[in-house]
C-alpha positions as CSV (number, residue, x, y, z in Angstrom):
1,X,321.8,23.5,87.4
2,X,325.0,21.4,87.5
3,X,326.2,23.9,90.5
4,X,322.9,22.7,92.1
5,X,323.9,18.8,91.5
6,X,327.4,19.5,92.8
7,X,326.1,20.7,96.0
8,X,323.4,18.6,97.0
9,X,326.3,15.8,96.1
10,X,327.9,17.5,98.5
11,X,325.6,17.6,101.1
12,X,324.8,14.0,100.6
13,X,328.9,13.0,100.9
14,X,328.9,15.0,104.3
15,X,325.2,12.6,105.4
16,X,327.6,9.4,105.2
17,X,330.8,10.9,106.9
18,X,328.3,12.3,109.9
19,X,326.5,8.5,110.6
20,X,330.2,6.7,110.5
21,X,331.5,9.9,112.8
22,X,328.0,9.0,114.7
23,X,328.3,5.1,114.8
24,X,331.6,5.6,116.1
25,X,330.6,7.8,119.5
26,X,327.7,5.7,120.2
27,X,330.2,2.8,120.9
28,X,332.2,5.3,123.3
29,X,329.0,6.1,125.3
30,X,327.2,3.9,127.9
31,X,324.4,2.2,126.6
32,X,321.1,3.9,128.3
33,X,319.0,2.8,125.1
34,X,315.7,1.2,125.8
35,X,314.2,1.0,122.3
36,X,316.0,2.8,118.6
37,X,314.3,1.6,116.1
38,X,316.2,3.1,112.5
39,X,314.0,1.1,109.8
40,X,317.3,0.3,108.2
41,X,315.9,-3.5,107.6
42,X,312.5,-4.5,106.9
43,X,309.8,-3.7,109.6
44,X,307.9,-7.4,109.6
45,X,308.7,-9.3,112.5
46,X,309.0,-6.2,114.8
47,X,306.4,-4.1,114.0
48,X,302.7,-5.9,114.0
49,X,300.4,-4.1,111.6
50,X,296.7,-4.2,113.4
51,X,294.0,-6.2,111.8
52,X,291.1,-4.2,113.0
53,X,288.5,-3.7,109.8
54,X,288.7,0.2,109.7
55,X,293.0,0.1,109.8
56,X,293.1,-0.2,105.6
57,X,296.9,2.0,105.0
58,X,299.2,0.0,104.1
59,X,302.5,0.2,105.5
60,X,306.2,0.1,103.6
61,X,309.5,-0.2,104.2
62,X,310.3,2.7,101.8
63,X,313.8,5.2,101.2
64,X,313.1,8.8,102.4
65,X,313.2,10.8,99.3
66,X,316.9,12.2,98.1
67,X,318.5,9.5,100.8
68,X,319.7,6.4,100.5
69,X,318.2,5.9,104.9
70,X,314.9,3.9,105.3
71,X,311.9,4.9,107.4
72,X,308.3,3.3,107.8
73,X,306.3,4.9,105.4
74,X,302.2,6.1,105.6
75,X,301.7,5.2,101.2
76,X,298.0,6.0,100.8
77,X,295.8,8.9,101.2
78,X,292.9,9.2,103.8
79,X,292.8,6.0,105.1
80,X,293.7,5.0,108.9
81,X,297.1,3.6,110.1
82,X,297.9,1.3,112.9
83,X,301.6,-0.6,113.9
84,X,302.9,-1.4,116.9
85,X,306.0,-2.2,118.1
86,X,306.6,-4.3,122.2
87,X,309.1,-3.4,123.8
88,X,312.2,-6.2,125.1
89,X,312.2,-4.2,128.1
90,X,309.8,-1.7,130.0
91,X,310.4,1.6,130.0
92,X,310.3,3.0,134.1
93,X,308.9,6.7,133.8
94,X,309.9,7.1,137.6
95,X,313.3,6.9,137.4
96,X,315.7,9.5,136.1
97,X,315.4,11.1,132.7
98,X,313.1,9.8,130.1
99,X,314.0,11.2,127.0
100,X,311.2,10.0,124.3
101,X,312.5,11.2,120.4
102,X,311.6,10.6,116.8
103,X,312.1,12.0,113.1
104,X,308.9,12.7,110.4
105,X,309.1,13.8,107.2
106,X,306.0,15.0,105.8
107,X,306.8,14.5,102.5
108,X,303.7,15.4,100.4
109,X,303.1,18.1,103.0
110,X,299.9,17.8,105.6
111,X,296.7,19.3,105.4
112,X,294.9,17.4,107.8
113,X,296.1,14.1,109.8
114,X,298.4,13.5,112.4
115,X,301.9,12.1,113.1
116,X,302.4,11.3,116.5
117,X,303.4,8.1,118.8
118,X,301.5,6.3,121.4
119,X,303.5,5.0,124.6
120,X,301.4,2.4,125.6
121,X,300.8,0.4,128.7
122,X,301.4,-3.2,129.6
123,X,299.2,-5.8,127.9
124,X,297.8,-6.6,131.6
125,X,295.9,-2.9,131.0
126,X,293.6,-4.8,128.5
127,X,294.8,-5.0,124.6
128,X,296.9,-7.0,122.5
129,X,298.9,-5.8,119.4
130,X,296.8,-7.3,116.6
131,X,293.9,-5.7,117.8
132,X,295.7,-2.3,118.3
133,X,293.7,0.8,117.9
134,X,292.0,4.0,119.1
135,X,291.3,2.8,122.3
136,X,294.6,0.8,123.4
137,X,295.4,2.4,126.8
138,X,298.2,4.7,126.1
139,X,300.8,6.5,129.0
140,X,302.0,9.1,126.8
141,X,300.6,10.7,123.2
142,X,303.6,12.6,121.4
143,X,304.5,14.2,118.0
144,X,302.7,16.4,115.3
145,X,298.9,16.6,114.6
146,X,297.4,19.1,112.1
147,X,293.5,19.6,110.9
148,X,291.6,23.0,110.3
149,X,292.4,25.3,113.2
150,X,294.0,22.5,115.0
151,X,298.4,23.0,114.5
152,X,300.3,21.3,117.1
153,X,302.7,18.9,118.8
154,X,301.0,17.1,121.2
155,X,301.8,16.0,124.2
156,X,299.5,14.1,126.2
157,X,300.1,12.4,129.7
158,X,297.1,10.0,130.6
159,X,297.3,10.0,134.3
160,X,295.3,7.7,136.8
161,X,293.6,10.0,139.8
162,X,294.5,8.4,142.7
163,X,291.1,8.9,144.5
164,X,288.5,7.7,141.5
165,X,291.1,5.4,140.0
166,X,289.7,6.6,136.3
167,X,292.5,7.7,133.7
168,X,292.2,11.5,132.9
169,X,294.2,12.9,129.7
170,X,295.9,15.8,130.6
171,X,296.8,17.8,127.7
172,X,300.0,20.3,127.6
173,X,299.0,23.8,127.2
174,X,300.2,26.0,124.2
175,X,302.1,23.4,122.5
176,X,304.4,24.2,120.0
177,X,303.4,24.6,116.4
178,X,303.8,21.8,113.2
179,X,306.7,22.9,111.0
180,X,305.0,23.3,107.6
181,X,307.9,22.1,105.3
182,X,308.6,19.0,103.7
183,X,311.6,18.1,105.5
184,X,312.7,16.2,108.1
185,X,312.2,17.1,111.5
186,X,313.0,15.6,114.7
187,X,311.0,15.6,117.6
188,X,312.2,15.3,121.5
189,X,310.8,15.4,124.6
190,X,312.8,14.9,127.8
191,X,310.8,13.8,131.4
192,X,313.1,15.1,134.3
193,X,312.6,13.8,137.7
194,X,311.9,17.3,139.4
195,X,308.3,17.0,137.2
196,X,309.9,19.3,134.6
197,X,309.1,18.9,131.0
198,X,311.1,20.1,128.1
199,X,309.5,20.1,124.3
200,X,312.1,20.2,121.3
201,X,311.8,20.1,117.6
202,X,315.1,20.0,115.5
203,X,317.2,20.3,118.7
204,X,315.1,23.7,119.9
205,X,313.7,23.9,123.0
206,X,309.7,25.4,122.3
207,X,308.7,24.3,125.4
208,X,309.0,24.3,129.3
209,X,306.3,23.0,131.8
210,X,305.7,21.2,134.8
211,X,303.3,18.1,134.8
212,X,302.2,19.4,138.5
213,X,301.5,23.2,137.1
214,X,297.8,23.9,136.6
215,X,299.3,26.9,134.2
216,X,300.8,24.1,132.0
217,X,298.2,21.2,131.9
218,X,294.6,20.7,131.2
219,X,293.1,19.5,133.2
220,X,295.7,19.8,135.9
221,X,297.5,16.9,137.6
222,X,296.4,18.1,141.0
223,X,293.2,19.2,141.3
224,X,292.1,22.4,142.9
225,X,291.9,22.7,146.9
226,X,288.4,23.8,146.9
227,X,285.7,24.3,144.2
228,X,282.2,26.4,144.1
229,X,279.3,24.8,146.5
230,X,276.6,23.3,144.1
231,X,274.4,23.9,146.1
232,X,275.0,27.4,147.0
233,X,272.2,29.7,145.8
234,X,271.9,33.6,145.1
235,X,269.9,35.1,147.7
236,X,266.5,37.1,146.4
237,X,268.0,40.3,147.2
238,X,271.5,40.4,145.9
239,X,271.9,43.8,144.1
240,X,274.1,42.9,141.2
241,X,273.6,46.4,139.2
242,X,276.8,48.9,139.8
243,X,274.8,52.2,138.6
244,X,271.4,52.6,138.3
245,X,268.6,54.9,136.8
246,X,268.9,58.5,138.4
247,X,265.3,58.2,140.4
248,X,265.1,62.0,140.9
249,X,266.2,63.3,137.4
250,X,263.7,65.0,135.4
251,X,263.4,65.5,131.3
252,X,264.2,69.1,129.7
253,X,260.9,71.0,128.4
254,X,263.0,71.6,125.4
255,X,263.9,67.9,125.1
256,X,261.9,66.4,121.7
257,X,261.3,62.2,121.5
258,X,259.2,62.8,118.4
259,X,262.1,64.7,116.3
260,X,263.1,62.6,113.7
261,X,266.7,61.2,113.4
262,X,266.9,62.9,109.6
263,X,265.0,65.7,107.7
264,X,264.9,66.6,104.5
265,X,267.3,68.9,102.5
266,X,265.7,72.2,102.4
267,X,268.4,73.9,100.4
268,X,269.0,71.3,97.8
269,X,268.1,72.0,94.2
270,X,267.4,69.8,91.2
271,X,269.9,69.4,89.1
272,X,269.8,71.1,85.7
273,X,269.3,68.5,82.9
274,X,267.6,66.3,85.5
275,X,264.6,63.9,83.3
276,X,261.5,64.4,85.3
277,X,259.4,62.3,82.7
278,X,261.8,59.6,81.6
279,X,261.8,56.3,83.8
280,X,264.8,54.8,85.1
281,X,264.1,51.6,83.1
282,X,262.8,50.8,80.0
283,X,261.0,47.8,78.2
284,X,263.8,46.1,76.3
285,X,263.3,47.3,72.4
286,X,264.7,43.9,70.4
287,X,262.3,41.8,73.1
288,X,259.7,39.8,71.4
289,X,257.3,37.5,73.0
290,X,258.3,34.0,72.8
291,X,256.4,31.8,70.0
292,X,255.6,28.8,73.1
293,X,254.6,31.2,75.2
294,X,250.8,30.5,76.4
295,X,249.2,33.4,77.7
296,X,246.9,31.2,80.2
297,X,249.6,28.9,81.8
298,X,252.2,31.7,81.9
299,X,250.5,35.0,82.3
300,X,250.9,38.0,80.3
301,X,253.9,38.4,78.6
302,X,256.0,41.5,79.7
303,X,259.0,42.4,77.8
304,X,262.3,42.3,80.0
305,X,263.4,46.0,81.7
306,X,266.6,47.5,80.6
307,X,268.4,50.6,82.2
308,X,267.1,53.4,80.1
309,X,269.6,54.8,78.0
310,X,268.6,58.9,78.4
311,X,269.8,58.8,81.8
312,X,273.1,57.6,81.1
313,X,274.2,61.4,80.4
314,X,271.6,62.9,82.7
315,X,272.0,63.5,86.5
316,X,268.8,61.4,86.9
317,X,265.9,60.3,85.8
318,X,262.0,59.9,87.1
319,X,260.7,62.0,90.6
320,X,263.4,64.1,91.6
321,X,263.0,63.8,95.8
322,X,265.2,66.0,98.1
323,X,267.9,64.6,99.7
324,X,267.6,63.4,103.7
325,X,270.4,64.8,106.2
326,X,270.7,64.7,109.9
327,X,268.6,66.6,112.1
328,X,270.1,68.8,114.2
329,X,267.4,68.7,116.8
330,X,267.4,65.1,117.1
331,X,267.6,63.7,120.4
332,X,266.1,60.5,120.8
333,X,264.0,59.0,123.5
334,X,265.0,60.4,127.0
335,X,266.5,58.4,129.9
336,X,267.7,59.6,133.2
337,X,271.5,59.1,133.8
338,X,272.9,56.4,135.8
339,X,274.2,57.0,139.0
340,X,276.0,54.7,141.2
341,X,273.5,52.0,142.9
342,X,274.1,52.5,147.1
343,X,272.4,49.0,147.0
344,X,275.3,47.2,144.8
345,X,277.0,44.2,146.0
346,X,279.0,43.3,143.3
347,X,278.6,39.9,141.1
348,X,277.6,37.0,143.2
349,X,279.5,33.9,143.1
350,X,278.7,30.8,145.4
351,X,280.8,30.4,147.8
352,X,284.2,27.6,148.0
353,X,284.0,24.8,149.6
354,X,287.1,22.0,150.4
355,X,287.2,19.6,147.1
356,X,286.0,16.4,148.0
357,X,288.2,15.1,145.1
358,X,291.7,17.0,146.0
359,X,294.6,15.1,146.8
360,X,298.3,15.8,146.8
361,X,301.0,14.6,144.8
362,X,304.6,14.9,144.6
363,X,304.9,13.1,141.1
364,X,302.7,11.9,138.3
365,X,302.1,8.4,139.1
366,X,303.9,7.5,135.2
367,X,302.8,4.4,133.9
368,X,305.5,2.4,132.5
369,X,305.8,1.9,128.6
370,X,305.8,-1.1,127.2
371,X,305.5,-0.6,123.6
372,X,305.7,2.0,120.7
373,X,302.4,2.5,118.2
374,X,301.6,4.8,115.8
375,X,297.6,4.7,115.0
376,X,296.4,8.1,113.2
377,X,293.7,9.1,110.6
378,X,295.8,11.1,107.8
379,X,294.2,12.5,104.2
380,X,297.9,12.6,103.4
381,X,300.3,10.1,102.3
382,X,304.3,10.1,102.1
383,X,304.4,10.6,105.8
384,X,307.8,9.0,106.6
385,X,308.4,7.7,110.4
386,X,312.2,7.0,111.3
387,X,314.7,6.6,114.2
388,X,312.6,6.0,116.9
389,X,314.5,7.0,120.2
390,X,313.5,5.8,123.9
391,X,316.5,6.6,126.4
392,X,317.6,7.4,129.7
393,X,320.1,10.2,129.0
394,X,319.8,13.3,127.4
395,X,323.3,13.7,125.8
396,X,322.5,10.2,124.0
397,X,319.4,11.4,122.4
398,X,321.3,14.5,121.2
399,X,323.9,12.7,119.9
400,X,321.0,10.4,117.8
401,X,320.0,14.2,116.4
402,X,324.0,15.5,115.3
403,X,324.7,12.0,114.4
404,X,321.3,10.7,112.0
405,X,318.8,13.6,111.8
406,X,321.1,16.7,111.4
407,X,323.1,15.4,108.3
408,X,320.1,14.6,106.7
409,X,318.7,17.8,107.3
410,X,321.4,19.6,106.3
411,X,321.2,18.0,102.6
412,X,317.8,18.5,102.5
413,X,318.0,22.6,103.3
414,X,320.8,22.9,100.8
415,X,319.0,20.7,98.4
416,X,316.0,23.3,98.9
417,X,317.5,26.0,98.5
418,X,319.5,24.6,95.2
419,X,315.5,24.5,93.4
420,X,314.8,27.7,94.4
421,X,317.8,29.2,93.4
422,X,317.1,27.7,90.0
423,X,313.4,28.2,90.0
424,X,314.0,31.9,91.3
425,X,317.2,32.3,88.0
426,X,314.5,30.8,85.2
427,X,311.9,33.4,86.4
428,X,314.3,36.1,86.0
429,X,315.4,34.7,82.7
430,X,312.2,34.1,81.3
431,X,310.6,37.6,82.5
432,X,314.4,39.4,80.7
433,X,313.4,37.3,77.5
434,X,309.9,38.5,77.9
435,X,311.0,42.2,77.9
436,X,313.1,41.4,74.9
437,X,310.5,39.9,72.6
438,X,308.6,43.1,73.8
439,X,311.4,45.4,72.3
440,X,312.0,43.2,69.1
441,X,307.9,44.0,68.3
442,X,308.5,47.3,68.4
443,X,311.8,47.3,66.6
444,X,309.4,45.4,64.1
445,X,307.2,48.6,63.5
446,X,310.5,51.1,62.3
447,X,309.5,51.9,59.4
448,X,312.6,51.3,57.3
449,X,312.2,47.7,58.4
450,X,308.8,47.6,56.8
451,X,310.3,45.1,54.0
452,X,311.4,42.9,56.4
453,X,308.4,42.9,58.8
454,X,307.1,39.6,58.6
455,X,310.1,38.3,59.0
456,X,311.7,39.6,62.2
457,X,307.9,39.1,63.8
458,X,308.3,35.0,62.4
459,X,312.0,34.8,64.1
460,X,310.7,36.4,67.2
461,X,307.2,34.2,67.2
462,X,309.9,31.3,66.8
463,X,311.7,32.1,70.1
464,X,309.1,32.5,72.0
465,X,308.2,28.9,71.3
466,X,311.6,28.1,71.5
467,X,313.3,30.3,74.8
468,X,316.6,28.6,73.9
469,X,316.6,30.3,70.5
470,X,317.0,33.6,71.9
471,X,320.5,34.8,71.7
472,X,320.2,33.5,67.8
473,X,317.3,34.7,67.3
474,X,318.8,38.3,68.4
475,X,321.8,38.1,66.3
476,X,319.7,36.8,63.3
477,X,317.7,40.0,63.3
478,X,320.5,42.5,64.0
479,X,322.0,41.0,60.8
480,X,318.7,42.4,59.1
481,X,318.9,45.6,60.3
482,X,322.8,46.0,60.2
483,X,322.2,44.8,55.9
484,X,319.4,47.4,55.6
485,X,321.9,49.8,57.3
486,X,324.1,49.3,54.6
487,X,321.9,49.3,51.6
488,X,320.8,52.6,53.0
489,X,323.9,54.1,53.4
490,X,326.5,52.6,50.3
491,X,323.4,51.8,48.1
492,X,322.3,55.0,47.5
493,X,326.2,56.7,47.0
494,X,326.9,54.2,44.3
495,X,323.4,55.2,42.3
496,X,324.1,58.8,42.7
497,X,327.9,58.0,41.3
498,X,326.3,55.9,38.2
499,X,324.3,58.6,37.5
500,X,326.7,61.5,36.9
501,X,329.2,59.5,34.5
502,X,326.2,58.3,32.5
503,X,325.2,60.5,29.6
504,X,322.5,62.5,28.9
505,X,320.2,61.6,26.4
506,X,318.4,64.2,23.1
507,X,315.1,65.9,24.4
508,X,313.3,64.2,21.7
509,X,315.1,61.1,22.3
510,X,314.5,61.8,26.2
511,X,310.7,61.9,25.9
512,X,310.6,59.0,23.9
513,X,312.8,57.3,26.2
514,X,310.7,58.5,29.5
515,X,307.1,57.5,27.8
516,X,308.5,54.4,27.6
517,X,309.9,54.0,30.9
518,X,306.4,55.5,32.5
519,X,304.4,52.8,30.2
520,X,307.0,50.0,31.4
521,X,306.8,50.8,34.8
522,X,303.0,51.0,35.1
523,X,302.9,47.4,33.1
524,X,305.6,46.4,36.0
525,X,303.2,47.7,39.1
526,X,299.9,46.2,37.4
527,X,302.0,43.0,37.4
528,X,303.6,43.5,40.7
529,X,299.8,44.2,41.8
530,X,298.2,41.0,40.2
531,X,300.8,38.4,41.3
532,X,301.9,40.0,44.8
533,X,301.2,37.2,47.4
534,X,298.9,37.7,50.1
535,X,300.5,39.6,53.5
536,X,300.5,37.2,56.4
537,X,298.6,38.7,59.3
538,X,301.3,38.4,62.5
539,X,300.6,37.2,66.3
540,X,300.5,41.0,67.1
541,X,297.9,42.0,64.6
């Protein structure tokens, strides 16, 4: 355990040296930061909590656990969350890179709620940050969501079509999955101008795509060129049926519909000791008619069935029936076989006609962002939000993940896998102490130990109360056994050397002397009988 403290001390010396090493790089780079928001001071006066009725979390300014860093934190379970942050400047999604990036830790896990961002429009697109919510017109949806068979990270573009002027969302396709630890992850996703679109969690890419890819959105960007006519019908005669019904086939003579599918078992035999007149069940014997039981409101009384006991040791009991099997004659009802139809003109579809809603498009038509929210529905709490990331530059947002979330990460594996070592070393040690006690039972039963039964079985019932008592436990009862040892061994050699240098007494003298030994010793046992106390009956017995 104390090698475990050492190295998650360790891990967390290293966090500190990487955020100074990081701190001191993001001076040497060109500033292409929009918005980093790092929780490190309170979030009231930036952040503006919605005052919508159904938003009841409550939101803190809490520590992530193990660290000494601050993140916004989700504190109650199942309730719905809403926080928004305006932006100093807009964010241009046209121009250049777009890198959008944050961290969560879900630290009590999640079972069902989400953890993802809103990018949202300008104010002019109708909401205002008090009244943030559900329907506050987003640009981009991004970051983890997980509920029942839904595992994901979203990304979500809501895109105006240029021709209805209505905003679509367009939803990327096979997204990558939630990491289901209670760590933190980071979570990045970089807009190129060619319309590519790169996904990464922890640094990893998990996801290419284009936003103008119909293979990688849905619904795509660009719609389709042409679409089925609506009012295309099938004609009356369109032959749709590949085989058909041989017309000229004929049924065997020998071919039987009425054969049943199974026949009886002609050669089967009752088994010997089969119970022809005993029933498979039996009133129940002990039954008695209740004394409430009223004959006209509840019927006659019938005394519970019971599996009759005769047949338990019989091959069966009651009718003995032969057995069904397969009949070999069986053939069924008779069709003709299918042959290919001459008529066939394969599956009708209507025909395509040029999309009255197509239109080209060289680039989504991005709307800029204007500010950061996060509104979700979560049965969860402990979700932790920190080190919100807008930039133009790629290298920049990497150097936010080496610099903040990798350190952090870092402690937080080794931390991990401190516990488990130490969870996995008190397993092992308490299933070795298990076998132990097992063996010390046994060693219990020898029988020249029977004198000192109850005692070995109270030292060992002791350390299994007590696990830390082991070791002395172990050496207490190998002192029993190494004393009985001796009394066996030097005991007995000294009575048999007593014995020879003592001398031997008259016959008369001899009898007297045994009589009275035999009388004395039966007085002792009758006493040793009368006052013995009572044997204390052990765990095992």
């Amino acid at each position: 355990m104390r090698r475990a403290r050492v190295t998650v001390g360790l891990a967390l010396f290293s966090v500190v040296l990487a955020v100074i090493s990081f701190a001191q790089q993001l001076r040497a780079t060109g500033d292409k930061t929009i918005l980093f928001e790092s929780f490190d001071e309170p979030f009231e006066g930036r952040w503006i909590v919605s005052e919508k009725d159904e938003y009841k979390g409550v939101w803190k300014h809490s520590k992530s656990e193990g660290h000494e860093d601050f993140g916004l934190l989700v504190s109650e379970k199942a309730r719905k969350y809403a926080i928004v942050r305006e932006l100093e400047n807009e964010a241009d999604l046209k121009e250049g890179t777009t890198v959008l990036q944050f961290e969560t830790r879900l630290q009590n896990g999640l079972e069902c709620g989400g953890a993802y961002l809103k990018y949202l429009r300008p104010q002019e697109a109708g909401w205002v940050a008090k009244e943030f919510d559900n329907d506050s017109p987003y640009s981009i949806m991004f970051g983890p969501d997980k509920c029942g068979g839904t595992n994901k990270v979203h990304f979500i573009l809501k895109h105006k079509n240029p021709k209805s002027g209505e905003y679509v969302e367009h939803h990327l396709k096979f997204p990558p999955s939630v990491p289901s630890d209670k760590l933190t992850h980071v979570y990045t996703a970089i807009m190129k101008p060619d319309n590519e679109l790169r996904i990464l969690v922890d640094g990893e890419e998990k996801k290419k795509a284009n936003f103008l890819s119909s293979e990688d959105f849905e619904p795509a960007l660009i719609p389709a060129k042409t679409i089925p006519d609506p009012d295309d019908k099938k004609p009356e005669d369109w032959d749709e049926r590949s085989k058909i019904p041989d017309a000229n086939a004929v049924k065997p003579d020998d071919w039987d519909e009425d054969a049943p599918m199974e026949i009886e078992d002609v050669d089967a035999v009752k088994p010997e000791g089969w119970l022809d007149d005993e029933p498979e069940e039996i009133d129940e014997p002990e039954a008695s008619k209740p004394e409430d039981w009223d004959d006209e409101e509840d019927g006659e009384w019938e005394a519970p069935k019971i599996q009759n006991p005769k047949c338990e040791s019989a091959p069966g009991c009651g009718e003995w029936k032969r057995p069904m099997k397969s009949n070999p004659a069986y053939k069924g009802k008779w069709r003709a076989p299918l042959i290919d139809n001459p008529s066939y003109k394969g599956i009708w579809k209507p025909q395509e006609i040029a999309n009255p809603d197509y239109f080209e498009l060289e680039k989504p038509d991005f709307e800029p962002i204007a500010a950061v929210g996060i509104e979700i529905w979560t049965m969860q709490d402990g979700i932790l939000f920190d080190n919100i990331l807008i930039a133009k530059d790629e290298a920049e947002a990497a150097l936010h993940r080496e610099g903040l979330w990798k350190p952090k990460f870092d402690a937080e594996k080794e931390k991990q896998k401190a516990e488990e070592a130490a969870a996995t070393g008190s397993d092992a040690l308490a299933g070795i102490q298990k076998k132990v006690f097992d063996v010390l039972y046994k060693v219990a039963d020898i029988p020249f130990l029977k004198d000192h039964k109850d005692k070995i079985i109270e030292l060992v019932e002791k350390a299994e109360k007590q696990p830390n008592l082991t070791i002395g436990v172990l050496v207490s009862i190998a002192v029993v056994i190494l004393t009985v040892f001796v009394k066996i061994i030097f005991g007995g050699k000294k009575a048999v050397m007593q014995a020879k240098v003592e001398k031997k007494p008259a016959p008369a003298a001899a009898a007297t002397e045994a009589s009275s030994k035999e009388e004395s010793s039966v007085e002792k046992d009758e006493s040793t009988s009368t006052a013995a106390p009572r044997r204390r009956t052990t765990r095992r017995e």
